[in-house]
VEXKE-885710 format. One record per residue (C-alpha): residue number from 1; x, y, z; residue in three letters. Coordinates in steps of 0.5 Angstrom, whole numbers, plus 500, padded with zeros to 3 digits. Each point is the difference from the previous one (the first is absolute). Layout:
<sites>
+-----+-----+-----+-----+---------+
: num :  xx :  yy :  zz : residuo :
+-----+-----+-----+-----+---------+
: NUM :   X :   Y :   Z :     ala :
...
+-----+-----+-----+-----+---------+
</sites>
This chain:
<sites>
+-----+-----+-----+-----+---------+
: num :  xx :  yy :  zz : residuo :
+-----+-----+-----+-----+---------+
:   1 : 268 : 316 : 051 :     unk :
:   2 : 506 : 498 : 504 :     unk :
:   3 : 500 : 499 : 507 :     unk :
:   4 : 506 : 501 : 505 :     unk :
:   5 : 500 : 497 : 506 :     unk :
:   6 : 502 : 507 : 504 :     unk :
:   7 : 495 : 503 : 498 :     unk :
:   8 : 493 : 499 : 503 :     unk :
:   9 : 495 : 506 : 497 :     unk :
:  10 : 499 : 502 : 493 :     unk :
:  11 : 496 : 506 : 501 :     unk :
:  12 : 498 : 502 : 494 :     unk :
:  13 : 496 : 507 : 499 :     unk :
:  14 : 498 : 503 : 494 :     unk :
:  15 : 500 : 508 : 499 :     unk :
:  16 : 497 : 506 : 497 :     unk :
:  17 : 499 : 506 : 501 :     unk :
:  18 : 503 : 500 : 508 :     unk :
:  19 : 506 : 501 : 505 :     unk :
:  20 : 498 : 502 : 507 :     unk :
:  21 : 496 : 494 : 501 :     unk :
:  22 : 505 : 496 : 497 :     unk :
:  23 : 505 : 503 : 505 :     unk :
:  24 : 495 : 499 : 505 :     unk :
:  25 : 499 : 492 : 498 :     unk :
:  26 : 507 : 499 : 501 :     unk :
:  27 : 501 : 503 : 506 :     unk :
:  28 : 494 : 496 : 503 :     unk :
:  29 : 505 : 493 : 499 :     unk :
:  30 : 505 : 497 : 505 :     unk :
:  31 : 505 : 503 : 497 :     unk :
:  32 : 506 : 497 : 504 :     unk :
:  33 : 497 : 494 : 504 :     unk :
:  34 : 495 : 495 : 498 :     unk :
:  35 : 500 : 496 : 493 :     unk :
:  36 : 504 : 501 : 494 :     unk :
:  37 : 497 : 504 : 494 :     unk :
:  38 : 501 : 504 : 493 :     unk :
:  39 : 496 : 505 : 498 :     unk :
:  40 : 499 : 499 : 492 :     unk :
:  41 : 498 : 507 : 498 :     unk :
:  42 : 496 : 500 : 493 :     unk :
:  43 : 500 : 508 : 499 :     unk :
:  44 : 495 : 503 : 494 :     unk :
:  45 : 502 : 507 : 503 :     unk :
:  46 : 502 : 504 : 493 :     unk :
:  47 : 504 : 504 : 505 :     unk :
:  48 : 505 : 499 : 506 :     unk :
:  49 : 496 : 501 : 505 :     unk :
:  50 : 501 : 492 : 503 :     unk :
:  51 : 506 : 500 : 499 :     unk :
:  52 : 501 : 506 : 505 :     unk :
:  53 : 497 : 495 : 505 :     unk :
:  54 : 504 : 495 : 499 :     unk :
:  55 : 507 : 503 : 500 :     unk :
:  56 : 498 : 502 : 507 :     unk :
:  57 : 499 : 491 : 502 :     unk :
:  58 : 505 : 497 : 495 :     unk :
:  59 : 505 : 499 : 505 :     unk :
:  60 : 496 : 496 : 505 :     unk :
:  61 : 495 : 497 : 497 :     unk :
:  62 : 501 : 495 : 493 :     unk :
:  63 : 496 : 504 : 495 :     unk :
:  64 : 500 : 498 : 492 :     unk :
:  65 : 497 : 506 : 497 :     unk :
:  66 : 497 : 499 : 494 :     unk :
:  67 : 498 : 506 : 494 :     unk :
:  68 : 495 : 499 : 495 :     unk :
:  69 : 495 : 503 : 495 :     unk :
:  70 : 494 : 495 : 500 :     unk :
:  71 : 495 : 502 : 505 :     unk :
:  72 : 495 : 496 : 504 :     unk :
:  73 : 501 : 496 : 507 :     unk :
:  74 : 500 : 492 : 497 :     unk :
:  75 : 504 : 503 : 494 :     unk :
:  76 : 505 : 502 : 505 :     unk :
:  77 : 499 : 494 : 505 :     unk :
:  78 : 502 : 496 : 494 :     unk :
:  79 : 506 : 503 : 500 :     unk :
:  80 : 502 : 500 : 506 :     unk :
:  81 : 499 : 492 : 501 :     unk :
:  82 : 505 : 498 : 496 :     unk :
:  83 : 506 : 504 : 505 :     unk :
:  84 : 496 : 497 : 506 :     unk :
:  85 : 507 : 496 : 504 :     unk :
:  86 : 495 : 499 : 507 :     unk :
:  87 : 498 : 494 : 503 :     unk :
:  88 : 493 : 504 : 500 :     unk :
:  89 : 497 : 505 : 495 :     unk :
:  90 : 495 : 505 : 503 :     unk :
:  91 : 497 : 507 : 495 :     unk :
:  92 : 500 : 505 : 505 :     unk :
:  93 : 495 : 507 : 497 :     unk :
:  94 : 505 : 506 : 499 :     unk :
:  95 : 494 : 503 : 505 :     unk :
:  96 : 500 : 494 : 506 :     unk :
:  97 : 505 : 498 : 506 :     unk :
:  98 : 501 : 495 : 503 :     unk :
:  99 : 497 : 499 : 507 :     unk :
: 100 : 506 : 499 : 506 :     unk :
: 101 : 504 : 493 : 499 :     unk :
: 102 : 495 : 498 : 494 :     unk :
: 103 : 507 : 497 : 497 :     unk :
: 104 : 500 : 496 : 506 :     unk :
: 105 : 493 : 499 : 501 :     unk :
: 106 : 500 : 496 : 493 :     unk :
: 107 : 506 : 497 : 501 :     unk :
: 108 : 498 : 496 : 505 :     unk :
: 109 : 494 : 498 : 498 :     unk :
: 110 : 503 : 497 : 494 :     unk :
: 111 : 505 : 497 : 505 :     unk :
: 112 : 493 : 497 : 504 :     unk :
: 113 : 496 : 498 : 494 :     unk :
: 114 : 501 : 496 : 494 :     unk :
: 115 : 497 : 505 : 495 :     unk :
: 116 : 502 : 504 : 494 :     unk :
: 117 : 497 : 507 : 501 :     unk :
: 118 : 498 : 504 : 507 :     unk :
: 119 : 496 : 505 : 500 :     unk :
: 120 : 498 : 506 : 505 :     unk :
: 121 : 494 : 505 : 499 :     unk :
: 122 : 501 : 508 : 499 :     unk :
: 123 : 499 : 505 : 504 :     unk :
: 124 : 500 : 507 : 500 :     unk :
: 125 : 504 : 504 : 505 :     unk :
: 126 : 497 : 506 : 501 :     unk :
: 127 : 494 : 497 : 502 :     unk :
: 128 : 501 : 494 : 503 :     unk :
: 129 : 494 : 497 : 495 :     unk :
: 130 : 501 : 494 : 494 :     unk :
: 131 : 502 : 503 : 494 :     unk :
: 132 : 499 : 497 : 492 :     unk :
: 133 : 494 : 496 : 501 :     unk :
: 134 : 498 : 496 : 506 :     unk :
: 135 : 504 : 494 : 503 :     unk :
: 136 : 499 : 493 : 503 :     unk :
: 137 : 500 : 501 : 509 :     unk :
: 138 : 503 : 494 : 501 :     unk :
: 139 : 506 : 496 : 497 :     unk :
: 140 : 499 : 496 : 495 :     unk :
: 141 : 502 : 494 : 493 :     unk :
: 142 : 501 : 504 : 494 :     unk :
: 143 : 494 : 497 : 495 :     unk :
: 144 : 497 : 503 : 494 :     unk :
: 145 : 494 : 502 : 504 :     unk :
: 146 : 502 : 505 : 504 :     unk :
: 147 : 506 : 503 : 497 :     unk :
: 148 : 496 : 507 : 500 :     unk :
: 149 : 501 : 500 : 507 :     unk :
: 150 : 507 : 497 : 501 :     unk :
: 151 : 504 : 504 : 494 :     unk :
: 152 : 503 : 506 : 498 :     unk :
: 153 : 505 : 502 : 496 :     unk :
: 154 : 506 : 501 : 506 :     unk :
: 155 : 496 : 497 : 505 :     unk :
: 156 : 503 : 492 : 498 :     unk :
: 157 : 507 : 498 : 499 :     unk :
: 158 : 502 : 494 : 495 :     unk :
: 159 : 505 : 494 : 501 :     unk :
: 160 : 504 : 502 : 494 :     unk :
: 161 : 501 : 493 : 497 :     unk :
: 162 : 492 : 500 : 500 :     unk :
: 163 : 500 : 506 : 494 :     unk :
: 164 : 505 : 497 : 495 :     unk :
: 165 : 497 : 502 : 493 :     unk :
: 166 : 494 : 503 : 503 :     unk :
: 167 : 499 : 507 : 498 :     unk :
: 168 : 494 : 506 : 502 :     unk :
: 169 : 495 : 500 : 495 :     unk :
: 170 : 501 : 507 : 496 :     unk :
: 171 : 494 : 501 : 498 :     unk :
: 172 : 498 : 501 : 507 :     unk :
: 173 : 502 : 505 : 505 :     unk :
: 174 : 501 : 508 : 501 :     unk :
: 175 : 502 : 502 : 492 :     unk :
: 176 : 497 : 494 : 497 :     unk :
: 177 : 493 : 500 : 496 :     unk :
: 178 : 497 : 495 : 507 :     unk :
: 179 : 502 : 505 : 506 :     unk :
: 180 : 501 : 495 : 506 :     unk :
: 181 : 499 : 494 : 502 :     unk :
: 182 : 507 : 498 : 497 :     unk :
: 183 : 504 : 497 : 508 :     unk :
: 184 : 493 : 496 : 500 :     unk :
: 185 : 500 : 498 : 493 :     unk :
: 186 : 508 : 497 : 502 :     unk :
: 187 : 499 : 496 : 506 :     unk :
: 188 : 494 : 497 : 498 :     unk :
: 189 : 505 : 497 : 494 :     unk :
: 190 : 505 : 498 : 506 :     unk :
: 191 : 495 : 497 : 503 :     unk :
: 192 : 497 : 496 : 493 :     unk :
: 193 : 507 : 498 : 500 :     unk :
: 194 : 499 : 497 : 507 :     unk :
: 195 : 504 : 506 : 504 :     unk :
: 196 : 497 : 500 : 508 :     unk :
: 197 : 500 : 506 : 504 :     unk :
: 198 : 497 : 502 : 506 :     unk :
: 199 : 498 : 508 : 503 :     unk :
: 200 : 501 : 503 : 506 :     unk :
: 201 : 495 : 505 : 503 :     unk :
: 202 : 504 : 502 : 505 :     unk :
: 203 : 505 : 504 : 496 :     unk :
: 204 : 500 : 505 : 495 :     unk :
: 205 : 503 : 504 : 495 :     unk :
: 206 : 497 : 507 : 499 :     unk :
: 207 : 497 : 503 : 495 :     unk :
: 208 : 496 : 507 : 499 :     unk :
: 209 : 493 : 500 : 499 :     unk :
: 210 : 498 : 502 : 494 :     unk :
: 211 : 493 : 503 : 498 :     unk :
: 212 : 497 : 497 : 494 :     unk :
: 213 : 498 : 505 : 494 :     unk :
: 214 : 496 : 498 : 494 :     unk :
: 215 : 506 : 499 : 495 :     unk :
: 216 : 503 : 495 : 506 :     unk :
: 217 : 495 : 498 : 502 :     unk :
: 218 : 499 : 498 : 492 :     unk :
: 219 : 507 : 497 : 499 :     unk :
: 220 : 501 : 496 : 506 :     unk :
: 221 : 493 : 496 : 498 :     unk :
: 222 : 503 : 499 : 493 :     unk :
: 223 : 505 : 496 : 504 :     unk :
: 224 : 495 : 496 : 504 :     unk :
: 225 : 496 : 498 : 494 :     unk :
: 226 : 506 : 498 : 497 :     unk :
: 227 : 503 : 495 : 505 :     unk :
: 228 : 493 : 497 : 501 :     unk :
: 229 : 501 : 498 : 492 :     unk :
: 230 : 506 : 497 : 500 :     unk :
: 231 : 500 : 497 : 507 :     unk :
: 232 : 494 : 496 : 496 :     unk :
: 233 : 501 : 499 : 493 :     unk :
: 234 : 509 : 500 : 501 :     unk :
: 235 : 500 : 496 : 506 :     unk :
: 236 : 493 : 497 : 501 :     unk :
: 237 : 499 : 503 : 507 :     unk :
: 238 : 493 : 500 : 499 :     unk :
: 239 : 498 : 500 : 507 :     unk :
: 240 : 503 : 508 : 499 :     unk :
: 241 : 493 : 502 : 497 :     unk :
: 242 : 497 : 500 : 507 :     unk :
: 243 : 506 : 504 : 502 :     unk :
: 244 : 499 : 505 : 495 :     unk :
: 245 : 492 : 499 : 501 :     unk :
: 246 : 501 : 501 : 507 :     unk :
: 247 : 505 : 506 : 499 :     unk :
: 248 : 496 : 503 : 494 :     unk :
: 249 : 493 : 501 : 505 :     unk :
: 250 : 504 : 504 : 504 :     unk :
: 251 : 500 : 505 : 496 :     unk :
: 252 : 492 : 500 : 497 :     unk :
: 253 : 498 : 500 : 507 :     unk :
: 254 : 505 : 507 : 502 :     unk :
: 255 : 497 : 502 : 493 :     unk :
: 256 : 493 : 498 : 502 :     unk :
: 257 : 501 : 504 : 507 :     unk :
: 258 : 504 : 505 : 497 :     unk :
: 259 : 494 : 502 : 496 :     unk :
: 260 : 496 : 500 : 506 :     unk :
: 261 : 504 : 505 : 504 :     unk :
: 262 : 500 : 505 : 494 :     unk :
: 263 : 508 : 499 : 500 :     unk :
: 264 : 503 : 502 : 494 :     unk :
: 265 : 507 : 498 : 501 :     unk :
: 266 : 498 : 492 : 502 :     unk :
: 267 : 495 : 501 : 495 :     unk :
: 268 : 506 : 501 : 495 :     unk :
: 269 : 505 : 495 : 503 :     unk :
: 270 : 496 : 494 : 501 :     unk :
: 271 : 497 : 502 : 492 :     unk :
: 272 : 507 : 500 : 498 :     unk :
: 273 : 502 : 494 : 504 :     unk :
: 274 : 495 : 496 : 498 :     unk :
: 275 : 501 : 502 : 492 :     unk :
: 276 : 507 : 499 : 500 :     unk :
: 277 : 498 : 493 : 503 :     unk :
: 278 : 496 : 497 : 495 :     unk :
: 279 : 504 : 503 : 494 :     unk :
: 280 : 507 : 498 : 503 :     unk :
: 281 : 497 : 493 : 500 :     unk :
: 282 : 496 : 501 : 493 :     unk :
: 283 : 507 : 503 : 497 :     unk :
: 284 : 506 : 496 : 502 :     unk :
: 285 : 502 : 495 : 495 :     unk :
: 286 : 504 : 493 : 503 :     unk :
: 287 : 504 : 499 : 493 :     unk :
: 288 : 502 : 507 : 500 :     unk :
: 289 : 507 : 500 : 503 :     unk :
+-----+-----+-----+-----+---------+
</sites>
């Protein structure tokens, strides 16, 4: 990774199978005004149908676009670190935006604070409702207990000099054998290196909610299990048992009531989530790299 003084953003955005929303993202950016960025483009498209999407910004914004063949989110986030130039690095999903000025919300912040990290919760536009998870209502330290809750993917933004050498785990994520759980697992190794970070729930990037089926509801529990293994056992944080023990109890008493109500499709999810919980912590080997 190389830093250019010019440059404030790196935003790097991993995609497949999409366009309009890749259109879309760009389009909700401050394209001629507010912070400097790049757009680092990782495309594992077989087909052209990013590249059409992009001639149409080539002349206004600076965009790195970048083929590959290899599929999965960390894989290509990997291969989007190294071209990173910005003062910051961000991962914006090829299906999220970026709320009005965020770019300059969070320059600020870094400028106010000394940390390392900031992060915004996610909302869902349509409906005005969070989005992925549940947040924190107030502003707070980013610690190990209360990642869940302060962190997803291109919610957060990074100094660049904090991510020298530092890689997504690619056993983790979407495409991965433990499909989730991949950011999370990331800034807590930042903050095992003694990275700071701050959250703000003021402010948002936005992202569609999504409802859970039993096969995500399964693959995204492996991830979770997997990121209670190696916090504990790579980087000895303890203390995340009773993360995981806290977040793993959600779920038992949604299955608990789920059954209650007769509902068949809670009953599935929570099932699944539960099972890929506990088998992603059983399955994830710390000395398998």
């Amino acid at each position: 990774m190389t830093t250019d003084g010019a440059i404030d953003f790196s935003l790097i955005m991993a995609t497949a199978n999409r366009a309009r929303e890749v259109e879309a993202f760009i389009e909700s950016l401050n394209m001629r005004e507010g912070p400097t960025f790049e757009l680092i483009v990782v495309d594992q498209n077989p087909d052209d149908r990013v590249t059409v999407v992009l001639e149409k910004y080539k002349h206004i914004i600076n965009i790195n676009h970048v083929r590959t063949t290899q599929r999965g989110l960390s894989r290509a986030r990997n291969l989007g670190l190294p071209l990173a130039r910005g003062k910051y690095v961000c991962f914006p999903d090829d299906d999220c935006l970026y709320s009005q000025n965020l770019l300059s919300f969070v320059l600020s912040q870094f400028g106010r604070h000394d940390c390392d990290l900031v992060a915004v919760k996610s909302i869902d536009r349509d409906s005005g409702r969070i989005s992925n998870g549940y947040w924190l209502t107030r502003p707070a330290a980013i610690r190990g207990r209360n990642v869940i809750g302060t962190i997803v993917s291109y919610g957060f933004f990074i100094r660049a000099s904090r991510i020298k050498g530092l890689h997504f785990d690619e056993r983790m994520g979407v495409g991965a054998p433990f499909g989730s759980a991949e950011e999370v697992d990331f800034v807590l190794e930042l903050l095992h290196r003694g990275a700071s970070g701050r959250y703000f729930p003021e402010r948002c990037a936005y992202h569609p909610s999504k409802d859970l089926d039993g096969h995500r509801a399964f693959t995204y529990g492996l991830g979770f299990g997997a990121l209670v293994r190696k916090e504990v056992f790579v980087r000895g944080g303890v203390g995340f048992l009773l993360v995981g023990l806290e977040h793993g109890l959600r779920p038992l008493a949604g299955f608990v009531l789920a059954i209650v109500l007769c509902d068949r499709n809670r009953i599935e999810v929570y099932w699944n989530t539960l099972k890929g919980r506990l088998l992603g912590f059983w399955r994830y080997s710390p000395n398998e790299q």
